[in-house]
VOKOL-184651 format. One record per residue (C-alpha): residue in three letters; x, y, z. Coordinates in steps of 0.02 Angstrom, whole numbers, plus 50000, padded with zeros to 5 digits. Example, Ala and Ser with C-alpha at 12.3 -4.5 7.8 and 13.67 -1.06 7.14 Angstrom:
<bapas>
ala506154977550390
ser506844994750357
</bapas>
This chain:
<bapas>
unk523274994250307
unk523785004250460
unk522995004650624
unk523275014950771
unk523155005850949
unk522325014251073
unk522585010251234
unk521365004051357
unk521145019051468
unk520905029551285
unk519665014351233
unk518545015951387
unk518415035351364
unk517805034951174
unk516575019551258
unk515865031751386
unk515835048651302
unk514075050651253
unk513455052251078
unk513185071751053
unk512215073950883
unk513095089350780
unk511905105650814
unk510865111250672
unk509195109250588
unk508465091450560
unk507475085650398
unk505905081750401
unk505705067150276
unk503945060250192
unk503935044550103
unk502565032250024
unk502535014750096
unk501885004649986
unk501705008249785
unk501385024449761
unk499745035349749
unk499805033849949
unk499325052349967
unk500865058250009
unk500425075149925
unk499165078050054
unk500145075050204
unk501535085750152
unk500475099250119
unk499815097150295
unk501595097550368
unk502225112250265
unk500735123750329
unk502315130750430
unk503765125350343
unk505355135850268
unk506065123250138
unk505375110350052
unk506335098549947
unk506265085549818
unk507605072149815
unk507265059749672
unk506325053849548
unk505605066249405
unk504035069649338
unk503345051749322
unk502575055749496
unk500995065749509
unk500085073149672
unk498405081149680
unk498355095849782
unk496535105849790
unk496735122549877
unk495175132449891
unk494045120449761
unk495385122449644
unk496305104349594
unk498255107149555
unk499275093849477
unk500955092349524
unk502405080549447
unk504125089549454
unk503795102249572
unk503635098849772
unk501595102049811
unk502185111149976
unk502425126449847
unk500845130449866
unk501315136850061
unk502085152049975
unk502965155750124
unk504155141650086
unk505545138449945
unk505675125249853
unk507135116449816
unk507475101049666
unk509095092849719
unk510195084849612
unk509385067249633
unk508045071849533
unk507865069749351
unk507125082349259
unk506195085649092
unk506485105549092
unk505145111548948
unk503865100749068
unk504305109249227
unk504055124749173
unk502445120049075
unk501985113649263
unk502095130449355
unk501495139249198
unk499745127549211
unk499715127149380
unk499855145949413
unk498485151449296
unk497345141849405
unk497655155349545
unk497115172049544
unk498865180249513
unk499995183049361
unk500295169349235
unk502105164149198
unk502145162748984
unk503855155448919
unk503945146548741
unk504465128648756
unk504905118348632
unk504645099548703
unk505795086348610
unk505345070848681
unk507195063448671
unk507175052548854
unk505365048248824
unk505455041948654
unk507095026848705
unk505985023948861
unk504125020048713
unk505255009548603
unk506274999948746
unk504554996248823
unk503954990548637
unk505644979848640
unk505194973748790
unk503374966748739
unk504044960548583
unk505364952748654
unk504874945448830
unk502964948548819
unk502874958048958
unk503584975148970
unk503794986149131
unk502474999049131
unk503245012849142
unk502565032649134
unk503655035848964
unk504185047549050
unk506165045048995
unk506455042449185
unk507475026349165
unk508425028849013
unk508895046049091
unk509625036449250
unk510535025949147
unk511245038649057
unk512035044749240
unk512655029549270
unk513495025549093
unk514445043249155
unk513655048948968
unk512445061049033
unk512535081749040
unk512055090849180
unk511445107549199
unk513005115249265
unk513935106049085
unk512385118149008
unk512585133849108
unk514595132449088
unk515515133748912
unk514105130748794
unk515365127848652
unk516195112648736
unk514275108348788
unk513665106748625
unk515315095548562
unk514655084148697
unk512865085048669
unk513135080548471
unk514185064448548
unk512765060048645
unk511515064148526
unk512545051448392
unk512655037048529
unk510565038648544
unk510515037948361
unk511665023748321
unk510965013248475
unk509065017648421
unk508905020248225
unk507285026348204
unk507425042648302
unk507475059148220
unk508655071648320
unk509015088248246
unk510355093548346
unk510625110448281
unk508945115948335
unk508845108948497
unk510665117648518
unk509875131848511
unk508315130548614
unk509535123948731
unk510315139348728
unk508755147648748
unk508345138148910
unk510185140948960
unk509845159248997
unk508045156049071
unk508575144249201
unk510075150949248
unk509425163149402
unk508745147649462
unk510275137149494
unk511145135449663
unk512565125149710
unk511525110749799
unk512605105849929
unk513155122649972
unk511365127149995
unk510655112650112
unk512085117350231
unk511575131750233
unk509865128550253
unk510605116650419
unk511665127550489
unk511065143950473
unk509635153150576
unk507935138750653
unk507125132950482
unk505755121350475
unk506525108650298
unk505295098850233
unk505895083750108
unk504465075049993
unk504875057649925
unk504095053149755
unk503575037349709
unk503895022449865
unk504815011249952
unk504034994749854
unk504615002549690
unk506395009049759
unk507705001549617
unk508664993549761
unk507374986449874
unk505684987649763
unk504734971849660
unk506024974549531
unk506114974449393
unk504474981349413
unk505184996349507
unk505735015649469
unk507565020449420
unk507835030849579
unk507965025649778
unk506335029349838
unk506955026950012
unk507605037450155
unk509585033550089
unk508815045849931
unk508665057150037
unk510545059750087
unk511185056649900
unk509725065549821
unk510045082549924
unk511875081549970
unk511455080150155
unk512195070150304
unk511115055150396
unk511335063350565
unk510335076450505
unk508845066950472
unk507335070450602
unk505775063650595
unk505145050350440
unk503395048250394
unk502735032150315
unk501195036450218
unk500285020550195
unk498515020350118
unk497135010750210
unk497004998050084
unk498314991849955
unk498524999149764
unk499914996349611
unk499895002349443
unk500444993449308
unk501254975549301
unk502094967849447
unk501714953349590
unk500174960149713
unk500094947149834
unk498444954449926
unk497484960949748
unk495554959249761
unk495124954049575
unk493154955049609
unk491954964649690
unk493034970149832
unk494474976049728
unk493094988149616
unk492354994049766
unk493865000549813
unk494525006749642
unk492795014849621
unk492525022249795
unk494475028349811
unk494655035049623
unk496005026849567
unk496515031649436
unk498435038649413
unk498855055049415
unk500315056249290
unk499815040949166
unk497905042049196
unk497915021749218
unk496845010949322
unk497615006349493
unk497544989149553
unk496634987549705
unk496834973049870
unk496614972850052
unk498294981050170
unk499744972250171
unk500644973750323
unk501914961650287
unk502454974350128
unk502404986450249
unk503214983350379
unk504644977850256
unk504684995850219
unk504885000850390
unk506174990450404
unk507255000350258
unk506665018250310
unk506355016750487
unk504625027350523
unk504655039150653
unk502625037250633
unk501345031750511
unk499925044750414
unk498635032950374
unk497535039150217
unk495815036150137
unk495245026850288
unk493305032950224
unk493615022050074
unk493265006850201
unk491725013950278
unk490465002550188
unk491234984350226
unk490494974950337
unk492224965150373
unk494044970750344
unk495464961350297
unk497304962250335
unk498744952750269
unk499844948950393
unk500774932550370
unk501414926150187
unk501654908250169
unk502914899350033
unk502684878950012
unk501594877950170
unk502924887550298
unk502864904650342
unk504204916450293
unk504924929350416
unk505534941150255
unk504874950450092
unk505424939749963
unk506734948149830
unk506364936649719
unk504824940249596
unk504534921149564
unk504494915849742
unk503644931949768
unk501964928249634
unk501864909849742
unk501554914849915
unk499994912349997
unk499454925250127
unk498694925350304
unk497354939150344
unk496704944350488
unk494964947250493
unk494134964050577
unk492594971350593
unk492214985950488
unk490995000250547
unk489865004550430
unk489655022050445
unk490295038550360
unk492115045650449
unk492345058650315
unk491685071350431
unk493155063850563
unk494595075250611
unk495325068150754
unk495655050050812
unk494315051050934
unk492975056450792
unk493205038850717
unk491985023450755
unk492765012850870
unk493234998650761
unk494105012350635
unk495005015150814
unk495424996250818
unk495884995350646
unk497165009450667
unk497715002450824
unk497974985050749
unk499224991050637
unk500165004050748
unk500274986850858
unk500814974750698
unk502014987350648
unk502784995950822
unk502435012750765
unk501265025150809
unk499955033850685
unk500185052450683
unk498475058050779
unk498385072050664
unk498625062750486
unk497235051850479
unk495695049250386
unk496175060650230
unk495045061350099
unk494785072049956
unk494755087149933
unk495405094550078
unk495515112650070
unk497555116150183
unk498165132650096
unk497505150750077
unk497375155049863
unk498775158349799
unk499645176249809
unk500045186449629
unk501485178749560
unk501615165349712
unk502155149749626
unk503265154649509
unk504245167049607
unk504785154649747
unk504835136249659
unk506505133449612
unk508165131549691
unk509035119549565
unk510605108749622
unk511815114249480
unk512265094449483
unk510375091649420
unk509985090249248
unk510855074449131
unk510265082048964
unk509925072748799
unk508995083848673
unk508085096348763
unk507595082448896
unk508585088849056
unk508745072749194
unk509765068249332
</bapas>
């Protein structure tokens, strides 16, 4: 190890120079705080009304947001919902996993639901990722009795095939297909020895791979090359949209109970190739109230009248899997944890109508292990199912706000609630992300063509292919 002394004259200069950030455009970054389904859909589509780029980072298409633009309700998985602004580009970077015969199925379904041109293109779906991800979940409830619940959505076994350094990428596809295929056919036998029962044709799914070879190669862009670009070239407004949420990040979630990508703002600079420093502002989405799907510890779940109310009044039900959310009061503690990790610039606060008919409003705000309160979101799921938590109790206001559109539209002790958590937390609730319900009408119908022409800028670093499944 070698050092270089400074001396202290040259010490107290690098002390006193001031911290100059580098110029260039700054992300804007949105990101669920809790478990998912926060609404984070909505809010980006309010924020990329004017924006130039918008991005997804991780994840693949075991997410799903509900755009409706106009009366009409568009489902989106893969694809960023700020597409709709058709002003903007979208851009998948290379932290994103992705099942190629369901994207384009996605823009193809999603288009015909505007009033332009349909995109047609023949896709043959071999459910390669998805199939490992049924039977390891079967393994799992055989086995432990429990299993994950997961979307099936070959998410997981598709990370792990990145990290096993097995996985092909879409620039291995768009390169030498010959020395492709040799390595697809090794990957292909690994699958089959590991997992017995599935069927892989490989010489056919060679050559739809081929096929989608050729369809998606105007689409691909070197990733990194591109974002600096996009921050250092002529005033863009960059847009970033986080799928799934901090609680189910694979580093910092409920794991194991958690998604195979970071969900939190350090996705962000793997996911798009993209420096820290150029990070701007980070919204937390948190819903009024508390949801999960699937299995997992939910220290504030309602399982009674309270939690249906709220899984009746806020429809939740999951977009991707179609499953029942869980429903409980707002957990502060969880997140405020979150904050913590990300570091929220401010807070968009959703379905705060879904509350308008209690009479009293809980909060979590304290957990409590073996009597003594803890200062910390336990890692551990164990320790995590036995604490006991402290609510605060507020008054609820019994009236309507779905008619509210500003702060000051909202009863006075929907104002308090707000305020309580802006004040639990230490950061402020974005004024103009409040109170969204649905639907919510943000974008003008879409142009001829709109979607299709302007969706995709792929990182040539996405895409770890098995079969025609195309992931991260």
């Amino acid at each position: 190890l070698c050092a270089r002394q400074r001396s202290p004259a040259s010490r107290a200069r690098l002390g006193s120079a001031p911290h100059v950030l580098p110029a260039g455009n700054r992300v804007t970054v949105v990101l669920g705080a809790q478990w998912g389904d926060e609404g984070k859909g909505k809010v980006v589509d309010l924020l990329s009304l004017d924006a130039d780029l918008v991005c997804r980072c991780q994840g693949g298409n075991n997410a799903g947001h509900t755009v409706v633009v106009d009366t009409v309700e568009y489902n989106f998985h893969l694809l960023p919902s700020g597409v709709i602004n058709h002003n903007a580009t979208a851009f998948i970077g290379n932290g994103v996993v992705i099942h190629l015969p369901g994207l384009f199925e996605e823009a193809e379904k999603n288009l015909k639901k505007g009033p332009g041109e349909s995109f047609s293109v023949s896709i043959w779906v071999f459910n390669f990722h998805q199939a490992v991800d049924g039977i390891q979940e079967h393994q799992r409830q055989q086995q432990g009795g429990k299993n994950l619940g997961t979307t099936k959505k070959g998410i997981g076994p598709a990370y792990a095939s990145k990290a096993s350094r097995t996985g092909l990428r879409i620039c291995d596809l768009l390169a030498d297909f010959n020395e492709f295929s040799k390595k697809f056919k090794v990957l292909a036998q690994q699958y089959k020895t590991s997992y017995p029962t599935l069927n892989i044709d490989t010489e056919a799914e060679l050559e739809q791979l081929k096929i989608y070879a050729e369809k998606i190669r105007p689409l691909v862009k070197d990733g990194v090359y591109f974002m600096y670009q996009a921050l250092h070239g002529p005033s863009k407004k960059i847009l970033v949209e986080g799928a799934n949420a901090a609680l189910l990040d694979i580093d910092f979630g409920t794991y194991p109970f958690v998604t195979s990508s970071n969900c939190t703002v350090g996705g962000v600079c793997t996911g798009l190739g993209i420096p820290p420093h150029y990070i701007g502002k980070v919204y937390g989405v948190v819903k009024a109230y508390t949801t999960r799907v699937g299995v997992g510890t939910f220290p504030t779940e309602q399982n009674n009248e309270i939690g249906e109310t709220l899984q009746t009044r806020g429809r939740e039900f999951g977009v991707t899997t179609g499953r029942k959310r869980r429903c409980g009061w707002l957990d502060l503690v969880l997140v405020k944890y979150a904050h913590m990790i990300n570091g929220f610039s401010a807070l968009a606060v959703t379905k705060l109508d879904i509350l308008d008919t209690f009479e009293e409003i809980k909060v979590g705000v304290e957990y409590h292990l073996d009597g003594k309160q803890i200062p910390y979101f336990p890692a551990n799921q164990e320790l995590l199912n036995k604490v006991t938590v402290k609510y605060k109790d507020l008054p609820g206001w019994r009236r309507s706000t779905e008619g509210a559109r500003t702060f000051d539209d909202l009863p006075s002790e929907a104002q308090a609630y707000i305020r309580f958590i802006e004040s639990y937390l230490g950061v402020p609730a974005n004024p103009g992300i409040l109170n969204l319900q649905s639907p919510v009408t943000l974008f003008p119908p879409l142009p001829p063509g709109g979607l299709i022409n302007q969706i995709l800028q792929l990182s040539p670093f996405t895409g770890w292919v098995s079969s025609i499944t195309f992931s991260n």
